[in-house]
C-alpha positions in Angstrom: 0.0 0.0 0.0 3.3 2.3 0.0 3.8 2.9 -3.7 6.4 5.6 -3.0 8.9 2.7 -1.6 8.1 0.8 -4.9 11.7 2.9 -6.5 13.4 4.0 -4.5 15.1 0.3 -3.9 13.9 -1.5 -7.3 16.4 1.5 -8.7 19.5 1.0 -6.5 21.5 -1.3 -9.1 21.2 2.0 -11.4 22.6 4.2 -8.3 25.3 1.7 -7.8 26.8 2.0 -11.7 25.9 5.8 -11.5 28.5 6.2 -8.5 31.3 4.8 -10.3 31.4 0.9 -8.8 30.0 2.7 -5.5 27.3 0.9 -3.9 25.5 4.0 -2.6 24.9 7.8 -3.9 22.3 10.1 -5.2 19.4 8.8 -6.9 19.5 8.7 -10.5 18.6 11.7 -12.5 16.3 10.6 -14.9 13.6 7.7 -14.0 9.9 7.2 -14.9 9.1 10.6 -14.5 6.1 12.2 -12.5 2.7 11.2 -11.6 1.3 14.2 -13.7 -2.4 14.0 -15.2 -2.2 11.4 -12.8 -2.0 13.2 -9.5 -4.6 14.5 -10.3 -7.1 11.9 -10.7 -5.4 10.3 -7.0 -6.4 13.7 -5.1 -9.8 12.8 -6.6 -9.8 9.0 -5.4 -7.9 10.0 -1.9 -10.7 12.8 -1.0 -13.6 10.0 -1.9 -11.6 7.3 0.5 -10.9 10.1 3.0 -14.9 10.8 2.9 -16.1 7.3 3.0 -13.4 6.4 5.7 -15.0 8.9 8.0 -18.4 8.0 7.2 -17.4 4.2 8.1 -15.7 5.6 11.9 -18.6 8.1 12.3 -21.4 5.6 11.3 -20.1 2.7 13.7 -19.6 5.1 16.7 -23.1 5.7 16.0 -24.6 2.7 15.9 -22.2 1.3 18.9 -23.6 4.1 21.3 -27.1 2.8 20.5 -26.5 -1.0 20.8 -23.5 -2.0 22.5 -24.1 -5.5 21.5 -22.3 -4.8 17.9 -18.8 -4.4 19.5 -18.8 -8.4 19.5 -19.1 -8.0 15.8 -15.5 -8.8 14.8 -16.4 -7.8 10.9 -17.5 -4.6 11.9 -14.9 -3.8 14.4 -12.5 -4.6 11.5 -13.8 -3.1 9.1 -13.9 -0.4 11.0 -10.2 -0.8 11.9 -9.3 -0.9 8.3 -11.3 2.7 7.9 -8.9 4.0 10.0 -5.6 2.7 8.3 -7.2 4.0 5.3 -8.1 7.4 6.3 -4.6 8.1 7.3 -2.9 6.5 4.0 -5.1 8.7 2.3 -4.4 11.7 3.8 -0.5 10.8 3.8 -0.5 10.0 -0.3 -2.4 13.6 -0.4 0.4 15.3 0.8 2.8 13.2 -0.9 1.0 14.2 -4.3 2.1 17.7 -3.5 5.9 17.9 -5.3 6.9 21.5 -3.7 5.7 19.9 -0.3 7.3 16.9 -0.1 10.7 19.1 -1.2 10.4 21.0 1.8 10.2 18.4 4.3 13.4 17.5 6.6 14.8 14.1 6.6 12.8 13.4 10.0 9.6 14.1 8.7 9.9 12.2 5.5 11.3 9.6 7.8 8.1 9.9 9.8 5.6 10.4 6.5 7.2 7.0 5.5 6.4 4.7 8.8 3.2 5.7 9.0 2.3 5.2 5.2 4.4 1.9 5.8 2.8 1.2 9.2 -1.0 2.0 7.5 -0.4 -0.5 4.7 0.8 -3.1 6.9 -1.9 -3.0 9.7 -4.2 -3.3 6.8 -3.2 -6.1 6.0 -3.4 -7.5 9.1 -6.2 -6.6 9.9 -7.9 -8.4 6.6 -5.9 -11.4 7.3 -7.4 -11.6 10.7 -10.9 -11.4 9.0 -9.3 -14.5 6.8 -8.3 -16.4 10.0 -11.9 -15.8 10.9 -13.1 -17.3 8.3 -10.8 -20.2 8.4 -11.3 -21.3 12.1 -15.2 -21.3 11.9 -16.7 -21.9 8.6 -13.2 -23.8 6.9 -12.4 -26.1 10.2 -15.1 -25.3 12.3 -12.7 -24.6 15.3 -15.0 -21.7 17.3 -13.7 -21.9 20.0 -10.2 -21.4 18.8 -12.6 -18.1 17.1 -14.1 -17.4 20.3 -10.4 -16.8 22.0 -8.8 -15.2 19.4 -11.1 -12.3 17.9 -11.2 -10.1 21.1 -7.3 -9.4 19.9 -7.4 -9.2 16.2 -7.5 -5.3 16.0 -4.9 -4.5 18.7 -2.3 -6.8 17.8 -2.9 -6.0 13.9 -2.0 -2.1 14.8 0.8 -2.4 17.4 2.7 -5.4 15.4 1.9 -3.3 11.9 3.6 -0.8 13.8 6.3 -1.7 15.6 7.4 -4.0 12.7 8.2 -1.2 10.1 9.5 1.5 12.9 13.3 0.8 11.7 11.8 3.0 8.7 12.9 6.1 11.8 16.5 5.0 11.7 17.7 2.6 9.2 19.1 3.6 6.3 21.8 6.4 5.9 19.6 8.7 4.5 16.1 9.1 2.9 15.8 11.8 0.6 12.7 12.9 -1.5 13.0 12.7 -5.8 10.9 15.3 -7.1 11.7 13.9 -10.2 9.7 10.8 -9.9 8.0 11.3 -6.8 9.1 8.9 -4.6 10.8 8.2 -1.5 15.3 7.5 -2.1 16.5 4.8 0.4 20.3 5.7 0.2 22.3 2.5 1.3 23.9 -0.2 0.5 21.5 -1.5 -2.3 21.8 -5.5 -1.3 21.4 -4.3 2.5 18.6 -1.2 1.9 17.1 -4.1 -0.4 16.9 -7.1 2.6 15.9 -4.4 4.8 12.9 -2.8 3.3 11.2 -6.5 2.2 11.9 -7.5 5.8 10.3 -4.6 7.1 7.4 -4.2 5.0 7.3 -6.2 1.7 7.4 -9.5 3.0 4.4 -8.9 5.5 2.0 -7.7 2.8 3.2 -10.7 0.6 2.0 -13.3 2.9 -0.8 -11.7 3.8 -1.8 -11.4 -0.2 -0.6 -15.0 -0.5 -3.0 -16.3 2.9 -5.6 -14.6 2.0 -5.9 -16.0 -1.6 -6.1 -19.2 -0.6 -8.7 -18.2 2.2 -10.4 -16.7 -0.6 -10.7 -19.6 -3.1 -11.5 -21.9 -0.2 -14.4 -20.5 1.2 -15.7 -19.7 -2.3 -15.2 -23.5 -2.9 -16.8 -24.6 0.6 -19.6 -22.5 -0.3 -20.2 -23.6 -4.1 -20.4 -27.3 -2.6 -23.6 -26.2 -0.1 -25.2 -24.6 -3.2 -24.4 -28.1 -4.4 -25.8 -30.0 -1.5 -28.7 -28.2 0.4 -28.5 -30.9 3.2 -24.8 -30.1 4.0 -24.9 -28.5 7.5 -23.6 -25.1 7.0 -21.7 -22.4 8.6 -21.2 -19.1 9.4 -18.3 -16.7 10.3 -19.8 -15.1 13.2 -22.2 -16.8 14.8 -24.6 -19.9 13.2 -20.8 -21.6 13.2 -21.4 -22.2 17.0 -24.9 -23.9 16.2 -24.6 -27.7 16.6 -25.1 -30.1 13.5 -29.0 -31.3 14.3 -29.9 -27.3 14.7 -27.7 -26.3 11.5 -30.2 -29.6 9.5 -33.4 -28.0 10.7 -32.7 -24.6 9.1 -35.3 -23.7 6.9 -34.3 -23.2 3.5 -34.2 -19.3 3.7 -32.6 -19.2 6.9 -29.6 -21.3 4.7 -29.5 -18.9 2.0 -28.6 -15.8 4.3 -26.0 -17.6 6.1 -24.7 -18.2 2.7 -25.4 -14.9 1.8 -23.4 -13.5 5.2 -20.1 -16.0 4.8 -19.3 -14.4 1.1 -20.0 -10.8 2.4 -17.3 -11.0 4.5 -15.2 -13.2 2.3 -15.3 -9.8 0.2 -13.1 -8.4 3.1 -9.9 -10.6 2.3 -10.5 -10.1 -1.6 -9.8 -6.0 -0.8 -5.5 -6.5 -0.4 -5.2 -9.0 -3.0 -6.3 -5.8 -5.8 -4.9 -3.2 -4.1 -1.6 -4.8 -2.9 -0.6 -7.1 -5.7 0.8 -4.8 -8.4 2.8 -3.1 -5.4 4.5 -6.5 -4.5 5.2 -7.3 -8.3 6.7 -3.7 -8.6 9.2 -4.4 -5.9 10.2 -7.9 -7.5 11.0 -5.7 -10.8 14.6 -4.3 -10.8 13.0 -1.6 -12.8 9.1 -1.2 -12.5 7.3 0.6 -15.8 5.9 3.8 -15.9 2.3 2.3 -16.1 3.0 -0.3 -13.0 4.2 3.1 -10.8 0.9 4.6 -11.9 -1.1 2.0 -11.2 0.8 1.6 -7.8 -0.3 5.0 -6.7 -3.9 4.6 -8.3 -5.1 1.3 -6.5 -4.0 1.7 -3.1 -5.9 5.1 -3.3 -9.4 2.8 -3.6 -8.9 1.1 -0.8 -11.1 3.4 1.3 -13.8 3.0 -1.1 -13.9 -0.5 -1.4 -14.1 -0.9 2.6 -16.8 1.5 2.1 -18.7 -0.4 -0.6 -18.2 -3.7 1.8 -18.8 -1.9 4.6 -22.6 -1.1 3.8 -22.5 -5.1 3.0 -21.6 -5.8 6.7 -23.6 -8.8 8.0 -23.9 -6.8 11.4 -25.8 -4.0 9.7 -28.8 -6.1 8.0 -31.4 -4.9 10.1 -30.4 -1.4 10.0 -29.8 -1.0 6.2 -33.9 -2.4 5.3 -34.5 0.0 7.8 -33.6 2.8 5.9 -34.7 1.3 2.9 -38.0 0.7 3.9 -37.9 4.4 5.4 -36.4 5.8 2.1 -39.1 3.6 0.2 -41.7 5.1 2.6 -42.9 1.6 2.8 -44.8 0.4 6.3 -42.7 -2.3 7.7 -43.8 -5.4 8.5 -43.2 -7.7 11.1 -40.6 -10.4 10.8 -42.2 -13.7 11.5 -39.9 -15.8 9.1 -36.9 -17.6 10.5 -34.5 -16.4 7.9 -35.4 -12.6 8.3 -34.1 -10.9 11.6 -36.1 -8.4 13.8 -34.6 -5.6 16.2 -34.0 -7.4 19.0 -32.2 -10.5 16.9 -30.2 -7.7 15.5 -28.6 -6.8 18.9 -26.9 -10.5 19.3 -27.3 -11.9 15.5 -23.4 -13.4 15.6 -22.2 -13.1 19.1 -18.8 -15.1 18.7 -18.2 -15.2 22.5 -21.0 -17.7 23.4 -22.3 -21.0 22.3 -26.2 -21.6 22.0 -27.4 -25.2 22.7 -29.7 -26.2 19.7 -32.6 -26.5 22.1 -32.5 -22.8 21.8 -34.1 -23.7 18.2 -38.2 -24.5 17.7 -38.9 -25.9 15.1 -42.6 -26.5 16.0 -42.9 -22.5 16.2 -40.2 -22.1 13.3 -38.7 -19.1 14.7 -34.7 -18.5 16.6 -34.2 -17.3 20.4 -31.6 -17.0 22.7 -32.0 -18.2 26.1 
């Protein structure tokens, strides 16, 4: 998610024969050139993130001050986690779009500007890979309770390990300088040591995470093609029906099955974010010398990201009730009550996918085809 790393070490062979058999010196004069037209249209696709990464905070403090139940939401509290790594990439690659800024800076603040655009990107990544481990310990191996243990510490770990992991960005190096010329970040060190040093930092966190999250991914999309395929297959889901027992997950009704379908690939949506916006930034760093068109599109992506968490956001499981609501007020429609089992009222809302505690399937009638908790 830091574009502005992606040259300044896939270019440090080119420094090295520029400094006369030197393996350090100034960045080479010409490169790829600027962003341009370019900048342009990321200001545009910053400001939108910026906007819908505020609405995402603002809208979940909301809705937490009126039901405190939806802090055991671990989508939402992610998603709204990821808002937040977002909004301040966003703002970061705004000011970094600025070429007479980013000239003016000292050493310590671009030193500073790049941890926290490295520390955002790598957070982010965590984050979505816990929302993968989610997803693999209830509805991939139906281990809950490993779930139940584990999803109170997703978000804290994600943003002290994101960063504390790329904090050496503060001190390594010899120097970092700014290259108006290309608009990017200039690592200058030893190339084979800068090199090592910026994948272990950064690079080869956001790799794995692309790579685990693939897989997560294609599995659940496969898990979830074979109970389209099999309607009796006992199904589950990543926040809450996973802790329902195998005779209460049978005696779903078949609408009741589609929604917890419906809810698993909704959230599968939030591991799919990373893999396009973080791929093309791994591939430029592989590259000794990235094109002018994979630099562009390194800026351009990442700068979605907010959107996209937006877009899934509105998708959230967690807000169901809440979103026909304001349909239904939008429509100016009369609501009526829920009295199927696969439809959710108010007060199912509050505790729809509690992870933290396991409901026995007596909680289920079938005679009166309708879900409590007791």
């Amino acid at each position: 998610m830091n574009p502005l790393l992606l040259n300044a070490v896939s270019f440090a062979p080119q420094v090295g024969r520029a400094a006369s058999n030197s393996t350090t010196g100034p960045p080479p004069p010409n490169l790829h050139g600027v962003l341009g037209d370019w900048a342009v249209v990321g200001y545009g696709i910053n400001i939108c993130s910026t906007v819908c990464s505020c609405i995402v905070i603002l809208a979940t403090l909301v809705l937490v001050f009126k039901n405190r139940n939806l802090i055991a939401r671990p989508s939402l509290r992610i998603s709204t986690s990821i808002a937040m790594c977002d909004l301040v990439y966003s703002v970061c690659q705004m000011f970094i779009f600025n070429n007479d800024y980013m000239k003016s800076l000292s050493e310590m603040r671009l030193r500073v500007m790049l941890w926290i655009m490295a520390g955002s990107s790598v957070t982010f990544v965590f984050l979505s890979s816990c929302m993968g481990i989610q997803l693999l310990l209830t509805v991939l191996t139906r281990k809950s309770h490993w779930a139940t243990v584990l999803q109170p510490w997703y978000e804290p770990t994600s943003f002290v390990l994101g960063f504390l992991i790329t904090h050496p960005f503060l001190y390594l190096f010899k120097s970092v300088m700014w290259v108006p010329s290309a608009q990017l970040f200039f690592l200058n060190d030893d190339m084979s040591v800068s090199r090592r040093n910026v994948w272990l930092i950064q690079w080869v966190w956001i790799f794995t995470g692309i790579v685990f999250l693939f897989f997560i991914a294609i599995f659940t999309y496969l898990k979830m093609s074979q109970v389209w395929r099999a309607a009796s297959t006992p199904q589950c889901a990543p926040e809450k029906l996973d802790l329902l027992d195998t005779a209460t997950l049978n005696a779903l009704s078949e609408e009741r099955k589609r929604y917890i379908r419906s809810v698993t690939l909704r959230v599968t949506c939030y591991p799919v974010i990373p893999i396009l916006t973080q791929s093309l930034l791994v591939v430029g760093n592989l590259l000794a010398t990235p094109p002018y068109w994979l630099f562009v599109m390194s800026n351009v992506l990442p700068s979605i990201q907010g959107t996209l968490n937006f877009i899934v956001y509105l998708m959230n499981p967690a807000l169901d009730v809440y979103r026909k609501s304001l349909v239904t007020r939008m429509l100016g429609v009369k609501r009526r009550p829920k009295e199927k089992f696969g439809r959710l009222d108010d007060t199912e809302s509050t505790q729809h996918f509690p992870t933290a505690v396991s409901q026995p399937s007596s909680a289920y009638s079938a005679q009166k085809d309708e879900y409590t908790y007791v």
